[in-house]
C-alpha positions as CSV (number, residue, x, y, z in Angstrom):
1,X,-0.6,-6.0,1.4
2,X,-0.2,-2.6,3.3
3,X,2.2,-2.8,6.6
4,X,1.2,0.1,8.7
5,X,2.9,1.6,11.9
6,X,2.6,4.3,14.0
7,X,4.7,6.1,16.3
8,X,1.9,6.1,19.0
9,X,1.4,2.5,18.9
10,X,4.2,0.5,19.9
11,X,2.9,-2.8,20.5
12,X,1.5,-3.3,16.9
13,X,2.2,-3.9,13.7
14,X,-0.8,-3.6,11.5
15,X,-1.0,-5.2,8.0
16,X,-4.0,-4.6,5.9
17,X,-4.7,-7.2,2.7
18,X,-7.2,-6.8,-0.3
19,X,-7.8,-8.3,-3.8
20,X,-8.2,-5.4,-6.2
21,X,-10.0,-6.5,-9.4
22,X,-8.2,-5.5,-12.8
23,X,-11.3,-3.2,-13.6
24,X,-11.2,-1.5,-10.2
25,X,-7.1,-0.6,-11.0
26,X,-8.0,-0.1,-14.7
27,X,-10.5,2.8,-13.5
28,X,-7.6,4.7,-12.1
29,X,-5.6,5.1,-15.8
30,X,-9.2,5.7,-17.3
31,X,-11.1,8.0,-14.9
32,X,-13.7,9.6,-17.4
33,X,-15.0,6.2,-19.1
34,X,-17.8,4.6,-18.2
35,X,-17.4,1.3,-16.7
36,X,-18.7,-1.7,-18.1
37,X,-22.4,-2.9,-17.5
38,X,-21.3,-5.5,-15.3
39,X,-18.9,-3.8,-13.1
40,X,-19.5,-4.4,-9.7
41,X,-17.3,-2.5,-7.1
42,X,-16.9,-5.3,-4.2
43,X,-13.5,-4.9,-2.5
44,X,-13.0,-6.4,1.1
45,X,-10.2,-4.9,3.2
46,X,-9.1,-7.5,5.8
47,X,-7.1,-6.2,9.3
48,X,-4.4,-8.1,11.2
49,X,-2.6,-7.0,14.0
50,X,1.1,-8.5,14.8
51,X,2.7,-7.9,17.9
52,X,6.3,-6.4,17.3
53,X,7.4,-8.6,20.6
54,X,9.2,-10.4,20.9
55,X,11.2,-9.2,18.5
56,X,13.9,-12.2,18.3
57,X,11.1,-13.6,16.0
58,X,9.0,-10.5,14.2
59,X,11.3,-11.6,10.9
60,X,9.8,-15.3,10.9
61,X,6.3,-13.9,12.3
62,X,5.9,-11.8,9.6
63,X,7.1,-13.8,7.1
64,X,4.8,-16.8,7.9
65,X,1.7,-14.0,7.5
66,X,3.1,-13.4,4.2
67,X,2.7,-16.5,3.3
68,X,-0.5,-17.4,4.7
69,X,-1.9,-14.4,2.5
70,X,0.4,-16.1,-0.5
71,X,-1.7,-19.2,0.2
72,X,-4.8,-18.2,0.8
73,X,-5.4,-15.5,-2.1
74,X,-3.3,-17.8,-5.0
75,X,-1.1,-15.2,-5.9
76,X,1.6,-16.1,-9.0
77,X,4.9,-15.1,-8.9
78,X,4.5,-14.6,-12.4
């Protein structure tokens, strides 16, 4: 999860989610070898825009995306 801002955009906080496969990362340490026959590069970038207003409740707005993303994808905490 990537939480981006911008000082030219003050109504909205973006937040960006992806599942990155172990072989996609694992090509980043290992540049120069050849991936495996059955490597397939499929990555899906979602979007989501959350207003910063009001701002009394951004905390508990944000959180609850958090956890929706928690949720949804099945992420461990371990």
């Amino acid at each position: 999860m990537l939480l981006v801002t911008s000082l030219d955009d003050t109504t909205w906080l973006h937040i960006y989610t992806s599942n990155i496969s172990a072989e996609l990362l694992d090509k980043f340490d290992h540049p120069s070898r050849r991936p495996p026959a059955q490597f397939r590069l499929e990555m899906v970038i979602s979007h989501r825009r959350l207003a910063f207003e009001p701002y009394e409740t951004l905390s508990q707005r944000l959180t609850a995306v958090v956890q929706q993303t928690i949720d949804k994808d099945g992420y461990d905490n371990g």
